[in-house]
N, C-alpha and C positions, 0 to 999 in steps of 0.2 A: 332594305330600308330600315333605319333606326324604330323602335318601335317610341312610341310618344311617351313623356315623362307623366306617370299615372298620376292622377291628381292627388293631393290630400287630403282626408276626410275632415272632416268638422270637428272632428274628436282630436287628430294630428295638429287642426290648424290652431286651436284651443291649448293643448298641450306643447306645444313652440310658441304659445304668446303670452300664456300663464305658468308655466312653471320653470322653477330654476334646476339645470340641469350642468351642473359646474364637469369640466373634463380637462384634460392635458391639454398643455398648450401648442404641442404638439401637431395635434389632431388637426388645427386651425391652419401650423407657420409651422410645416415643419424645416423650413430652411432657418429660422432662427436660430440656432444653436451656432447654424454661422456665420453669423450676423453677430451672434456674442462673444467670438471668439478672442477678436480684438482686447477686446474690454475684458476679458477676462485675465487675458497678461498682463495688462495695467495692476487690476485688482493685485494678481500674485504677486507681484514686485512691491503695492503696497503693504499686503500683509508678511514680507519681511520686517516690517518694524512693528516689534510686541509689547511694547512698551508703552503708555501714553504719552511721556518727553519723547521717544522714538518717533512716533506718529506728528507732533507738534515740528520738531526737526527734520523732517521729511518735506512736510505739506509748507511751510514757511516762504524757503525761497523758491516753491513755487509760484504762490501768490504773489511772491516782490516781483517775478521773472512775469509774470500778468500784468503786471501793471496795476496791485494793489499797493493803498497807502496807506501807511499806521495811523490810526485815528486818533485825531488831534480835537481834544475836548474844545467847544464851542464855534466849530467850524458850522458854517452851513453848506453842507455839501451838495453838488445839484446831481439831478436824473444820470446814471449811468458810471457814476462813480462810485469806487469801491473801495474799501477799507478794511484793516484787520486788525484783529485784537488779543494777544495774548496772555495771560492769566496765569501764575507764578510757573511758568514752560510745561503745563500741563494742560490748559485748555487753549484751543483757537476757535475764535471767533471770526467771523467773513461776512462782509454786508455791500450786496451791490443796490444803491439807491434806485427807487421809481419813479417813474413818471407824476405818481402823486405822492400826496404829502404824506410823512410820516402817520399822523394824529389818521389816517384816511385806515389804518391798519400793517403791519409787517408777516410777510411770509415764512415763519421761524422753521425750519429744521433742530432736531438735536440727536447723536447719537452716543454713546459713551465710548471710549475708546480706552476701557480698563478692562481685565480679563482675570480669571479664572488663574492663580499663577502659587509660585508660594515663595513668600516674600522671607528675608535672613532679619532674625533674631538680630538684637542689637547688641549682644556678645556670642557669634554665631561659631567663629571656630574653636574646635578642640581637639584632642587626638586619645583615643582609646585602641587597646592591640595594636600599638605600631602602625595605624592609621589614621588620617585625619580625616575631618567632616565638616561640614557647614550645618548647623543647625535651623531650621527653620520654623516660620508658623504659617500655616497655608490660607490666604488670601479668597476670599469668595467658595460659594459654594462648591465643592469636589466630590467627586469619589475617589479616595485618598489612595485605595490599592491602585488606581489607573495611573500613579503617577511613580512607580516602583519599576526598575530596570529598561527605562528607555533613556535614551540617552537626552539630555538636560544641558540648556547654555543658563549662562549668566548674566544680566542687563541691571545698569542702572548708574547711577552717580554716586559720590561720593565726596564728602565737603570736607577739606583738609584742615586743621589747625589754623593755618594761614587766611581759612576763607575761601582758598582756589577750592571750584570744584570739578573733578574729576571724573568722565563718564570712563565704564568700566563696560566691557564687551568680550565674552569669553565663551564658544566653543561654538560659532556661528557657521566660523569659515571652516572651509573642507580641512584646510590646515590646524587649528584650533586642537587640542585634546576634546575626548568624550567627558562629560561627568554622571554622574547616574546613582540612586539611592537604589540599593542591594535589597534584596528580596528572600524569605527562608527558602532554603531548596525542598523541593517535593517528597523528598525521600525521609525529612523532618518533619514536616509541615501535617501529620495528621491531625494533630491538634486545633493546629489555626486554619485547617480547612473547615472544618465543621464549625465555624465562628460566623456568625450574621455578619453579611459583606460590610457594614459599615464600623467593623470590629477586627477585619482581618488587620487593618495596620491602622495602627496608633496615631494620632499627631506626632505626638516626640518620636518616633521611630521614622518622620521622614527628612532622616539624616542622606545629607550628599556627600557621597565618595570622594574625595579630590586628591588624595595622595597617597603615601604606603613607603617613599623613600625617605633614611634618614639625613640630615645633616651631620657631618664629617668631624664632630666634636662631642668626644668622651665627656666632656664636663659641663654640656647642654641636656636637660632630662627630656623635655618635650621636642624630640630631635625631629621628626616628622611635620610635627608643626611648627616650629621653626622653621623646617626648609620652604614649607608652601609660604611662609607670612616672607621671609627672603624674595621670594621668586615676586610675591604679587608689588614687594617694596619697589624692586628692579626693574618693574613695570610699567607701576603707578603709580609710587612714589607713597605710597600706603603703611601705616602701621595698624597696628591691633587696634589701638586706641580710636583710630578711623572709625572703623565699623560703625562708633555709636552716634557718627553722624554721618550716616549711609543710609539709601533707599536703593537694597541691591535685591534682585529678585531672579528665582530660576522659571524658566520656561524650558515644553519643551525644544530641541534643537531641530525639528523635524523642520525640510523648507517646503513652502505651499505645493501641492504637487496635483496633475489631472485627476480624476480619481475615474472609472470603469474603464472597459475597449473601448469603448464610444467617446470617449473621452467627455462627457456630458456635464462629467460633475468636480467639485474643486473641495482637495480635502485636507487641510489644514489647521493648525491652534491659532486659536483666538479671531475665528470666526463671528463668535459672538462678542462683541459687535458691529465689528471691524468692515462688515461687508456693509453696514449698512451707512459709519461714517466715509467708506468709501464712494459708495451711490450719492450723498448729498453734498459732500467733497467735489464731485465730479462737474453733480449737476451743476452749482452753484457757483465753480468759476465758470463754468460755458454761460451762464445768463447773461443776458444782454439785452439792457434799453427794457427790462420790464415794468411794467403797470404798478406793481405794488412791489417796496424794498424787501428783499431777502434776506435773511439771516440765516449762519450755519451754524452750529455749537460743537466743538468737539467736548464732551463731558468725561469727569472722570469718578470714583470713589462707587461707578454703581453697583458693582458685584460687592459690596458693603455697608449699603443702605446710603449712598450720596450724600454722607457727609463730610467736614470738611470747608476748605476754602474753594475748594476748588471741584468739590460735587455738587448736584443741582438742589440741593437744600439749602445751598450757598447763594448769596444774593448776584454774585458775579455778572453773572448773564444779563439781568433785571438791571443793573445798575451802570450797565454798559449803553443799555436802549434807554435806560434814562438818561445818559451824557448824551449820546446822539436825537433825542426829544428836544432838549433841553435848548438846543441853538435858537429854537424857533419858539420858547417857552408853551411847548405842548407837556402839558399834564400824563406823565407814564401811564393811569389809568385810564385814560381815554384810548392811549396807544394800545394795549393789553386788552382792551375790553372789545375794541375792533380787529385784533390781531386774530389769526389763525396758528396752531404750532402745532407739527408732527413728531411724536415721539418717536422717531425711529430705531426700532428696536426687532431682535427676531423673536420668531414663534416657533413651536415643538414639532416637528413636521411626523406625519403619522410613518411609526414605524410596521409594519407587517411582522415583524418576530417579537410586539409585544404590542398584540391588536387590544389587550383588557384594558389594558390604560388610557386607550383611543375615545372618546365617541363622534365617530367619522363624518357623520354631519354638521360638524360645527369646529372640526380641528382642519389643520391644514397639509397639504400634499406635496410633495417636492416637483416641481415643472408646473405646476397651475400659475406663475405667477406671485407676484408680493401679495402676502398677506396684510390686510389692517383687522385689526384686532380693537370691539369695540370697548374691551372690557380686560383686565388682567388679574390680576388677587388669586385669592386662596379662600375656598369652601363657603360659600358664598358670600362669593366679589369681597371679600375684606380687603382692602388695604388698595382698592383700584380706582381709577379715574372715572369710567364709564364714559364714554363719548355721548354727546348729544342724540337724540335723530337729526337735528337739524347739522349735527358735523357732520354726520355720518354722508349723510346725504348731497350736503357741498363737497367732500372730498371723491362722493361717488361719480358725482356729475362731474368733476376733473377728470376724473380715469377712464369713466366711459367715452367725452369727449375727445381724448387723444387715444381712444382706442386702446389701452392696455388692458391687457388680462388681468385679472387679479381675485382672489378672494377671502374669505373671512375664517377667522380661527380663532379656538381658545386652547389652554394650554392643558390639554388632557380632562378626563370627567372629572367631575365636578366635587366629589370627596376623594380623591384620590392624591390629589395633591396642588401644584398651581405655583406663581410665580407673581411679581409684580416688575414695574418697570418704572423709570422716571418719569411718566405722562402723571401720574399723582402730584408728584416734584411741581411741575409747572404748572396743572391747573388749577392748583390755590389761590394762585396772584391774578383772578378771575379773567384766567385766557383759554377759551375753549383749545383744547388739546385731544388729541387720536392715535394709534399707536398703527404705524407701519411699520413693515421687515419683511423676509421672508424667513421660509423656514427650512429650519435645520437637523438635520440628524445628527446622533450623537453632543445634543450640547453639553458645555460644560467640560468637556474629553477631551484628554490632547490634542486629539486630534477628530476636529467636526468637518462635518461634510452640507456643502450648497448645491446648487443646482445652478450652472451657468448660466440658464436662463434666464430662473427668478433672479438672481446678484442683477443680471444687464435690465430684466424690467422693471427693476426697482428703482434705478438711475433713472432710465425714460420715465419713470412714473414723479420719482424728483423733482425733472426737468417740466411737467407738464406744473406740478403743481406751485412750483418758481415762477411761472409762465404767463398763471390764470390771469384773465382780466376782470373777473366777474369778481365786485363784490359781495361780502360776506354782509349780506343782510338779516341778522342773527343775532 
């Protein structure tokens, strides 16, 4: 006979109804992992495009294949129709209308979809020792040696004399050449090894390799680069003179891949923050017939303070929900002042081979679930948004309500360093704002790593907050 399940003491029942005891999600669903697995191939195939035009060219003629419409200034659109918005091919915009009126509040998402990359000088090639190179200046925060002897593609456009312009795509496909910025050998290197890591390599030394053969004429001096500016002519129809109306950048050419034997986790470039316009991406065309209207942002310029036309310092977004107010002559600050908006962004996820920078109470775990992050900045909170209690607490009530795991994080202790995100951006124009993601290892890296889990319950967690019925009495 089974022996009876001992009771709990007062002290047990006390401690399970007062205190918070955060654990793997694991622990809970360990069949989840495959239940995400789906949703995880989707993810991978989106973060094939590294690019923010990549991403905007991708997601586009999805929405049209949905059954989004381009929004048409002064329409009155009714409950359950949806529309999109695009912003010089570097932001999308997606808005499926609710049940109630605009001026009643909007559900906004935002995640940026610019990365961590290093963008070409706008007289970028030259050739030294009978080799050629692409000059660069590196884009967002890096660790500059991480980007020295991997192998490197090319992404971007290029606007011709003519006006045409030219997207340019180099060394993606298994067929593609490698490209790669060269590194001192070891057997040299005593000097630049004993150099504080953020001194082993230079800005100007992250030059890219791209050639070494010459072109077939004695009476060409720069034969080398000549032949590469040949080749990319006979291509893309490109001269020198192009370059300096080009936005061409390297990443690297790694493609998303499973990451442990367990296959748990997903490890890839330009995860940040790619996982997370993919979670509100996702959510945001599945919504359907909700309560309050949705909006989704793909944002750009924030790994360089969001400015710009087309970063969220920019009025783009604001001036969008103003055209869509505007049918029904609702006042944008009514609409803002009633609205809710998720920064979705990721957090530093605790590494165990650098616990000093941790403090693990308040940072976040890889498999716990999406993190919301009340607060962002640098050595106290400069430069962050800070969520309300009262956001903090509506958003918590959505996720408790539809059951998702989740919890809270800040981006390592507190003099040690720190970050911001665009939830500042947005909650100027008095719209309470909160920062969701999950978190990450390795950010910033060629190559960062997720947790399959958190990426799929971040979507769920999208989709509940798209979803909500309850207004924001606040």
């Amino acid at each position: 006979m089974a022996d009876e399940k001992e009771e709990k003491s007062l002290g047990q029942q006390l401690e399970e109804r007062l205190l918070y005891k955060p654990e793997p999600v694991a622990k809970k669903n360990h069949g989840l992992l495959d239940e995400a697995k789906d949703f995880g191939e989707e993810y991978k195939q989106f973060l094939n495009n590294k690019t923010e035009r990549e991403i905007v060219d991708y997601t586009v003629p999805i929405v049209q294949k949905l059954g989004y419409k381009e929004f048409v200034l002064g329409t009155k659109y009714q409950p359950g129709d949806k529309v999109y918005f695009v912003n010089r091919n570097k932001n999308l915009i997606t808005m499926t209308f609710g049940k109630r009126p605009v001026v009643d509040g909007v559900r906004i998402s935002v995640a940026h979809a610019d990365s961590p990359r290093l963008d070409f000088k706008p007289n970028p090639l030259f050739e030294s020792t009978d080799m050629a190179y692409f000059k660069t200046h590196y884009y967002g925060g890096i660790k500059k040696y991480q980007w020295t002897t991997i192998p490197l593609s090319i992404h971007g456009v290029v606007t011709l004399k003519d006006g045409k312009n030219v997207k340019v795509t180099i060394g993606e496909d298994d067929a593609d050449p490698a490209l790669c910025i060269t590194d001192l050998l070891i057997h040299l290197a005593y000097d630049q090894v004993q150099k504080p890591a953020a001194k082993v390599i230079d800005g100007e030394q992250l030059n890219i390799l791209i050639g070494s053969w010459p072109i077939d004429d004695e009476k060409v001096s720069a034969k080398v680069k000549l032949n590469i500016m040949n080749i990319l002519f006979e291509k893309y129809g490109i001269t020198e003179n192009d370059f300096q109306s080009a936005e061409l950048c390297a990443c690297p050419a790694f493609h998303p891949k499973d990451l442990g034997l367990d296959r748990s986790m997903i490890g890839a470039y330009g995860q940040d923050d790619k996982v997370c316009c993919f979670a509100q991406f996702k959510a945001e065309i599945e919504t359907v017939d909700p309560e309050f209207t949705s909006m989704m942002v793909f944002a750009d310029k924030e790994e360089t303070g969001s400015d710009g036309p087309t970063g969220m310092r920019s009025v783009f977004w604001k001036d969008f929900l103003e055209d869509v107010a505007s049918a029904w002559n609702y006042p944008i600050r009514h609409v803002l002042r009633k609205s809710l908006c998720l920064s979705c962004d990721v957090n530093a996820a605790v590494d165990p081979g650098w616990p000093e920078v941790f403090e693990s109470r308040n940072c976040s775990f890889l498999g716990r679930g999406p993190v919301v992050s009340k607060y962002t900045g640098s050595r106290g909170k400069y430069s962050t948004n800070d969520a309300s209690a009262e956001t903090m607490g509506y958003l918590r009530s959505i996720l408790d309500e539809a059951e998702i795991p989740w919890q809270v994080g800040e981006l390592g202790k507190i003099d040690v360093g720190g970050g911001g995100t665009i939830a500042s951006e947005i909650s100027i124009h008095n719209l309470d704002t909160i920062d969701m993601g999950v978190p990450v290892l390795s950010m910033h890296a060629p190559m960062e790593v997720t947790s399959k889990v958190d990426d799929y319950l971040l979507y769920k967690a999208m989709k509940a907050f798209f979803a909500c019925k309850v207004p924001k009495d606040f």
